[in-house]
C-alpha positions as CSV (number, residue, x, y, z in Angstrom):
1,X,-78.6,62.5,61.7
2,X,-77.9,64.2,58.5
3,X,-80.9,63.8,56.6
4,X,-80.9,63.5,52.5
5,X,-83.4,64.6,50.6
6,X,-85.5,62.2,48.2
7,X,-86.6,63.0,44.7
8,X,-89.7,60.9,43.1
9,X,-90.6,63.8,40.5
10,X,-87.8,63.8,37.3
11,X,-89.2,67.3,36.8
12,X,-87.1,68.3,39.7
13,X,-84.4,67.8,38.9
14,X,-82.7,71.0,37.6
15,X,-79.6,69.5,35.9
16,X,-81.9,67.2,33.3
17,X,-83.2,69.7,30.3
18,X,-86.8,70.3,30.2
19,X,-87.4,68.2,25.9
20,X,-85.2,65.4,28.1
21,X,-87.8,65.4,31.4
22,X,-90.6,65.3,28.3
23,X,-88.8,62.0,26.5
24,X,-88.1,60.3,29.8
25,X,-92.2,61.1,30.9
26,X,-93.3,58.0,29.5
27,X,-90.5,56.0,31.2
28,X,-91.5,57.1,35.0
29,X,-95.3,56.6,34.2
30,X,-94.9,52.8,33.8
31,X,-91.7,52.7,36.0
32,X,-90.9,54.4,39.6
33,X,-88.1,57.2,39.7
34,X,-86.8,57.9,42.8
35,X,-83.5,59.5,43.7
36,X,-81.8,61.7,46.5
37,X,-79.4,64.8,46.5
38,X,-76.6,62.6,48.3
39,X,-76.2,60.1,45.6
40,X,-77.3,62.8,42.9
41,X,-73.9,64.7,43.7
42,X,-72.0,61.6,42.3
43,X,-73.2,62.3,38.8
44,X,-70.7,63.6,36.4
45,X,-73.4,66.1,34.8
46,X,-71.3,67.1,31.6
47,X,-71.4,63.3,30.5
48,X,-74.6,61.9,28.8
49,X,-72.6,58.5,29.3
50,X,-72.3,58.8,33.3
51,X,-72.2,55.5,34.7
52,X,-73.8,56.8,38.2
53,X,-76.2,58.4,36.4
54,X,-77.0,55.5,34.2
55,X,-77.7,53.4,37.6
56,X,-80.4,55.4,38.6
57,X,-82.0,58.3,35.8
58,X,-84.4,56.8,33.8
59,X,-83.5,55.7,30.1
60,X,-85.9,55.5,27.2
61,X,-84.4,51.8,26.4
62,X,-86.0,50.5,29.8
63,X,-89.0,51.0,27.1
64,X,-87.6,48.2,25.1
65,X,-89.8,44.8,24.4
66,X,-87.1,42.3,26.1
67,X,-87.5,39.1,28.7
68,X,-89.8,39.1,31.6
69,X,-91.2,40.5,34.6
70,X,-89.9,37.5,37.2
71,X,-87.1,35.8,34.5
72,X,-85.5,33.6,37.6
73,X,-89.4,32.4,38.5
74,X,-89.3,33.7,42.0
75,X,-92.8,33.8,42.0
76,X,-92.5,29.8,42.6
77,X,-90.2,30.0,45.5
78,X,-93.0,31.3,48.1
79,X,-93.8,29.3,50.9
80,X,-96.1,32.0,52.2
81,X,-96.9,35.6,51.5
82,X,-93.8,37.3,51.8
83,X,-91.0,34.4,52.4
84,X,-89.5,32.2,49.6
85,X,-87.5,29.2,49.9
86,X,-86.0,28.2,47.7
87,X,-82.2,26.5,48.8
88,X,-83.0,24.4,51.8
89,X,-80.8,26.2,54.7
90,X,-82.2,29.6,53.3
91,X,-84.9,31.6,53.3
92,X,-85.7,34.7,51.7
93,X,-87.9,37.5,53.5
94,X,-89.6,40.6,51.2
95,X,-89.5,42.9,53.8
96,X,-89.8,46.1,51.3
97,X,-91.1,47.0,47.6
98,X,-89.1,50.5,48.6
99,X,-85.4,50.8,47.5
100,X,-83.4,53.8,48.7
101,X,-82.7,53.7,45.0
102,X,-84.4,52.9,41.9
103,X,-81.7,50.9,40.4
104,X,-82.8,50.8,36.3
105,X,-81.3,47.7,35.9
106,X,-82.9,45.8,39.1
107,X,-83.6,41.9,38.6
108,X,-87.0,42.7,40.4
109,X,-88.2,45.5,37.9
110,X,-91.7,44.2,38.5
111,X,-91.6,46.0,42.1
112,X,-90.6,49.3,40.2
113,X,-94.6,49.0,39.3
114,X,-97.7,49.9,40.9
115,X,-99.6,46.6,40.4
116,X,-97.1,44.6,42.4
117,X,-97.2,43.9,45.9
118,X,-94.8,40.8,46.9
119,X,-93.7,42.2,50.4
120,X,-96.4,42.5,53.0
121,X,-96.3,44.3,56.3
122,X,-96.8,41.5,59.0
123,X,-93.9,39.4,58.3
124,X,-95.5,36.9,61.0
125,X,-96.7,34.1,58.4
126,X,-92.8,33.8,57.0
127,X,-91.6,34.3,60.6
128,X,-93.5,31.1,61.3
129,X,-92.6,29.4,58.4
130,X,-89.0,29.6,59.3
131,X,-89.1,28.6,63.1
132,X,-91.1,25.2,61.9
133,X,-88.1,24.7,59.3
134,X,-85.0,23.7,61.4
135,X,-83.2,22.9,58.1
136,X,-83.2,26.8,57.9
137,X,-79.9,28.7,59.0
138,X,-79.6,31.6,57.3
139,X,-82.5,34.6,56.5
140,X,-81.9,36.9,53.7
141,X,-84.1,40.0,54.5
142,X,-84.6,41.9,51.1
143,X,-87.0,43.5,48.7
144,X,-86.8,46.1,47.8
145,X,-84.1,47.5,50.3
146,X,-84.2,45.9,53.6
147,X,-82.1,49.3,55.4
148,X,-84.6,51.5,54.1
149,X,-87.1,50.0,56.9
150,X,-87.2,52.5,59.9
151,X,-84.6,51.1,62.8
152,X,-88.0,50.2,64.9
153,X,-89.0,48.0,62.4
154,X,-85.8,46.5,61.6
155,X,-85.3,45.7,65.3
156,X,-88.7,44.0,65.5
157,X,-87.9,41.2,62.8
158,X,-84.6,40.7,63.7
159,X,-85.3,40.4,67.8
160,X,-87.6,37.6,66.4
161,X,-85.6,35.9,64.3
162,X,-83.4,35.7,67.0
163,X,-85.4,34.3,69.1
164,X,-85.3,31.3,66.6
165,X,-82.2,29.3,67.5
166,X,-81.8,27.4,64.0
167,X,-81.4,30.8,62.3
168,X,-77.6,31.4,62.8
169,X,-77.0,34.2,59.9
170,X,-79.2,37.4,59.1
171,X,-78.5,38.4,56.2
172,X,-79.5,42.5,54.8
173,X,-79.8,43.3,51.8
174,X,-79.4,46.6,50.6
175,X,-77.6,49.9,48.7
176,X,-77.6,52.5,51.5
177,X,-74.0,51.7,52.4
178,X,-73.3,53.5,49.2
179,X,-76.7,55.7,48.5
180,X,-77.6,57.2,51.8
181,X,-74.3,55.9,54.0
182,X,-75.2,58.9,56.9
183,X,-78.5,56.4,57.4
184,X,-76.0,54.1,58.8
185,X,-72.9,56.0,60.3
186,X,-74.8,58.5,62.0
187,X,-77.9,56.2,63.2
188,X,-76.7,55.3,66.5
189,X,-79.4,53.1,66.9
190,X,-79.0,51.2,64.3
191,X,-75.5,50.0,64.8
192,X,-76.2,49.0,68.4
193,X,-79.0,47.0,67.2
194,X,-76.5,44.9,65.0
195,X,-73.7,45.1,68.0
196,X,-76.5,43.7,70.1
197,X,-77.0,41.0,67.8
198,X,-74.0,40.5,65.8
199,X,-72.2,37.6,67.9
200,X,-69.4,35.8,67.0
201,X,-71.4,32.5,66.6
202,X,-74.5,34.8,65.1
203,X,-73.8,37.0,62.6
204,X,-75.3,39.9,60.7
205,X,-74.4,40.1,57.1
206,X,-74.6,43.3,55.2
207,X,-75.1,42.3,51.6
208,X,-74.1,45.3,49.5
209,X,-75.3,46.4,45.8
210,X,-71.8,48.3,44.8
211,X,-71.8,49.0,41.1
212,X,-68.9,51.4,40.6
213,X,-66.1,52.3,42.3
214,X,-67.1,55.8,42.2
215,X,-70.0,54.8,44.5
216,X,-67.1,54.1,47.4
217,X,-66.6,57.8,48.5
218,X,-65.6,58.9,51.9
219,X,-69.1,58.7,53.5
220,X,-69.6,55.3,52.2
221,X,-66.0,54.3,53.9
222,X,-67.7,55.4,57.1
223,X,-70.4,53.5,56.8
224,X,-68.5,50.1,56.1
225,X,-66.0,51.2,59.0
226,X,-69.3,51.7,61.3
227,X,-70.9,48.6,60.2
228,X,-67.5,46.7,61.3
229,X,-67.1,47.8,64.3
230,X,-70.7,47.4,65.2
231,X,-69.7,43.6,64.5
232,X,-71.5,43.4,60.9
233,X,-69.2,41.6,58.3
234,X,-70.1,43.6,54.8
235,X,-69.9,42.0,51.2
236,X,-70.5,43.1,47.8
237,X,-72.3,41.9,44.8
238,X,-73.2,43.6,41.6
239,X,-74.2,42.5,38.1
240,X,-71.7,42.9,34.8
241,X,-73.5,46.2,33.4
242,X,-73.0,47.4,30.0
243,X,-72.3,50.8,30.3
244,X,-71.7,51.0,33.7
245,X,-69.1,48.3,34.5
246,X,-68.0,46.4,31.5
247,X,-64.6,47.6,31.5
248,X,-61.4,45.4,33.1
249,X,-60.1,48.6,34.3
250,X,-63.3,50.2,36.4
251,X,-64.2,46.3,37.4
252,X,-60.7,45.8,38.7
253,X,-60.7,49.1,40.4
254,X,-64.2,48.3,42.0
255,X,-62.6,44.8,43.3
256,X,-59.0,46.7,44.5
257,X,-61.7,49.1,46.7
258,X,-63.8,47.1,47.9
259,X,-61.0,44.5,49.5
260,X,-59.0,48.0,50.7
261,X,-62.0,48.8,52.3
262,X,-62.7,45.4,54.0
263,X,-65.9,44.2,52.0
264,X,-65.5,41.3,50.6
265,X,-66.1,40.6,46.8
266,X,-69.0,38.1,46.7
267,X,-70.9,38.0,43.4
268,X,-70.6,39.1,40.5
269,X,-73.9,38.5,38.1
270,X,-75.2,38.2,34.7
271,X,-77.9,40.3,34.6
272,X,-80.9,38.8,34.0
273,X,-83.4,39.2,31.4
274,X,-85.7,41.0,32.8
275,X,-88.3,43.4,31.2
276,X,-87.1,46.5,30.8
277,X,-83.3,46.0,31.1
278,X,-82.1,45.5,27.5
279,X,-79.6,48.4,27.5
280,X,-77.9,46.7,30.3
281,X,-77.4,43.3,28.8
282,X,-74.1,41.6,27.7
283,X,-72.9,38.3,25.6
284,X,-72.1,35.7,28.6
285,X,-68.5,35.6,26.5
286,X,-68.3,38.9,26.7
287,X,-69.0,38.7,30.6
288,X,-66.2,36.2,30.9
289,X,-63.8,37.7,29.5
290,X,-64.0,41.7,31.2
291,X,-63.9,39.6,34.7
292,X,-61.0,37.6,34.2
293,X,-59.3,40.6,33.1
294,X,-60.5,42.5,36.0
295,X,-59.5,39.8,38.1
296,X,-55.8,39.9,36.3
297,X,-55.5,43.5,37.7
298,X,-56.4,42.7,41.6
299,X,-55.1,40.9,44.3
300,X,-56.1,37.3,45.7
301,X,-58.2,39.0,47.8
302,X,-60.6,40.6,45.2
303,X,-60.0,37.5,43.2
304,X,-62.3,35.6,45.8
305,X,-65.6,36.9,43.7
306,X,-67.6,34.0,42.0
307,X,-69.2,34.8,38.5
308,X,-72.9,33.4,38.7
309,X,-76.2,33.7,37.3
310,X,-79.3,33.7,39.5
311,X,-81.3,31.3,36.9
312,X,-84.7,29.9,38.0
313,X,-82.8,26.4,38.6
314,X,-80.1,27.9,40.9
315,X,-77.2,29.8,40.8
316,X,-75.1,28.3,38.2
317,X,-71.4,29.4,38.2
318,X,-69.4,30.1,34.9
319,X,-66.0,28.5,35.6
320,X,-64.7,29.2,32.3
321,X,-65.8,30.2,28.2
322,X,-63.3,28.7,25.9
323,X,-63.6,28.6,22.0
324,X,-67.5,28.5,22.0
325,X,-67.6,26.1,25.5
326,X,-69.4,27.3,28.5
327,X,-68.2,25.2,31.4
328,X,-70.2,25.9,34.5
329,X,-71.6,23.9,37.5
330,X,-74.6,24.1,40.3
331,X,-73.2,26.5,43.0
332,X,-76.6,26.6,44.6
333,X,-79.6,24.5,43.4
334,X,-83.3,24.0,43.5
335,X,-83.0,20.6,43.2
336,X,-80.0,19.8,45.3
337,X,-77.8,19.6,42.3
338,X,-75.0,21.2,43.8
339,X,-71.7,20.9,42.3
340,X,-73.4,19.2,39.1
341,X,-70.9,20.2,35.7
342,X,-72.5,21.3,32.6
343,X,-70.0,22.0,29.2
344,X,-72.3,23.0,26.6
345,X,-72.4,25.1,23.3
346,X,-72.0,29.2,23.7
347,X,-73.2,31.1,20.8
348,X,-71.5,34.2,20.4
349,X,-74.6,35.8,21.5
350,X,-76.0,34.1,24.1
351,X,-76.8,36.2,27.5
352,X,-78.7,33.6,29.6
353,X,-78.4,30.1,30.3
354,X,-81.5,29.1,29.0
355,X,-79.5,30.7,25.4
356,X,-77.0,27.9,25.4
357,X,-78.1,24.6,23.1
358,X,-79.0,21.4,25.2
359,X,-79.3,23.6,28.8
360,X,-83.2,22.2,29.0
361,X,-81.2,18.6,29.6
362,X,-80.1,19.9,32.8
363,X,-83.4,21.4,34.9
364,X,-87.2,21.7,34.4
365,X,-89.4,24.7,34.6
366,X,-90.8,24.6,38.6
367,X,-94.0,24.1,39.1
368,X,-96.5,26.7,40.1
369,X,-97.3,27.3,43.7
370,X,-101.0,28.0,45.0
371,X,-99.5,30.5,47.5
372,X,-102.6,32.9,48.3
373,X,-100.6,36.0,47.8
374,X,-101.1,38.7,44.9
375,X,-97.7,38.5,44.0
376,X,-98.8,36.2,40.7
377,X,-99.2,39.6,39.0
378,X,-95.4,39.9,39.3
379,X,-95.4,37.6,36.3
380,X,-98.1,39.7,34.1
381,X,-97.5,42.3,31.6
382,X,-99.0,46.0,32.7
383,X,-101.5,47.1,30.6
């Protein structure tokens, strides 16, 4: 297997000056940097404004006072170390604080630090948790990134979740298709382990984190084609980045490739506000309106993507914002509110649900959990 090489020092990096490596010191003391050469090749060096390198070179703005550490309250969700639930027929497992890349924008920022520790290393507890919860269909492993576990270790949690019968869908989470695609085309043992147990009444989902189109290069199409024809079905989500993807043109392009490539167009997000990512941030109008125009430039195919936003209450889809109107409804919900349809008042500004006037009608904070786990720090501000 080809292997890539990983970077977790800035300083070597040759391309970044040496006063830039000085400014961006104080960013990769309080957050993690960690790169390889693979997906450092994408990088357009002679533009400051990069999009790839925006994804994943530190930025002094991630220094920015803005929102918090867990801003969907995930930290409620857990059931036991390791495994929330919080939709009924799925259940999350945090099977890695270690992404093949450091996104800078990631909704889970808080694992980017060295005080956190929400994924544990015997998944046995959430294992257990799910095989005495029938109601339970579908298992999202994440993190972190759930491909960046060794194949061993992959094949150990998913031979047991097999061996639970409710559990029809295995879902993984992750950005190698696109970061370190030779991990998956050239890992023979990795795609037998999904042909042994991608069925056609049992599938594996791959749930991909494709930002840009530029990220689809010819590796990465070898990846997705290997993932296929090991019996995987592959879909994308990203968030609407300012920067990075808030343009009609690169969106629409990202949708055109992605359904050319056979991955199917899943989510698109608002990206939350979570510590750190202030630079990222858009209006929610704003939002609307590059993804309806992206959506203009693509086919039915790519037009299949739902605009949500992963709030604490549920996913909460934006069907439309007209003249100052959000209109929007319960895709997924906390509190089995699915389908429930909200108008309400959108400032021009507003970026979050909890931004629009009267939203506090519709949910209520959860309640904390007494889950004896250390991942309450998740919610707490480094010192």
């Amino acid at each position: 297997m080809e292997k890539v090489r990983y970077i977790t020092d800035i300083n070597k990096i040759e391309m970044i000056s040496g006063p830039e490596k000085e400014r961006l010191k104080v960013v990769t003391d309080k957050f993690v940097f960690r790169v390889n050469d693979y997906y450092l090749s994408l990088i357009d060096w002679d533009n400051p404004e990069d999009p790839i390198r925006k994804l994943v070179i530190p930025g002094e703005g991630e220094l920015t006072e803005y929102g918090r550490w867990d801003a969907s309250d995930e930290d409620t969700n857990y059931v036991v170390p390791g495994c929330q639930h919080k939709y009924k027929t799925t259940a999350l497992l945090i099977v890695s604080e270690v992404c093949g890349a450091y996104c800078r924008y990631c909704f889970r920022k808080r694992l980017f630090r060295n005080d956190v520790k929400e994924a544990v290393s015997d998944v046995s507890p959430g294992l257990e948790y799910i095989a005495n919860h029938p109601e339970i269909n579908n298992v999202l492993l994440t993190g972190g990134d759930s491909l960046i576990l060794s194949t061993p270790k992959l094949r150990s949690i998913i031979e047991r979740l097999r061996a639970i019968d409710h559990v029809k869908i295995i879902r993984l989470g992750s950005k190698i298709p696109v970061y370190n695609p030779m991990r998956i085309s050239e890992d023979n043992e990795l795609l037998e382990l999904i042909r042994s147990h991608s069925t056609k009444d049992r599938r594996i989902y791959v749930m991909a984190h494709i930002n840009h189109p530029r990220e689809i290069t010819e590796e990465a199409k070898r990846a997705f084609s290997a993932l296929h024809n090991a019996g995987a079905i592959v879909v994308n989500q990203t968030p609407i980045l300012k920067g990075i993807n808030d343009n009609p043109v690169v969106l629409g392009e990202l949708l055109d490739r992605l359904s050319w490539a056979g991955v199917t167009p899943y989510y698109f997000f608002i990206n939350r506000p979570v510590a750190g990512n202030r630079e990222f941030v858009l209006p929610l109008a704003r939002v609307y309106q590059i993804v309806e125009e992206a959506k203009a430039r693509t086919s039915g195919l790519g037009k299949r993507v739902r605009l949500s936003m992963s709030h604490s209450s549920g996913k909460i889809e934006i069907l439309a914002i007209d003249q100052g109107k959000a209109y929007l409804k319960y895709h997924q919900s906390r509190d089995q509110k699915y389908g429930k349809f909200m108008i309400l008042d959108c400032p021009d500004d507003a970026e979050w649900f909890d931004d629009l006037p009267g939203n506090e009608q519709h949910w209520s904070k959860p309640a904390r959990k007494n889950v004896e786990s250390v991942i309450t720090v998740a919610c707490q501000k480094p010192t």
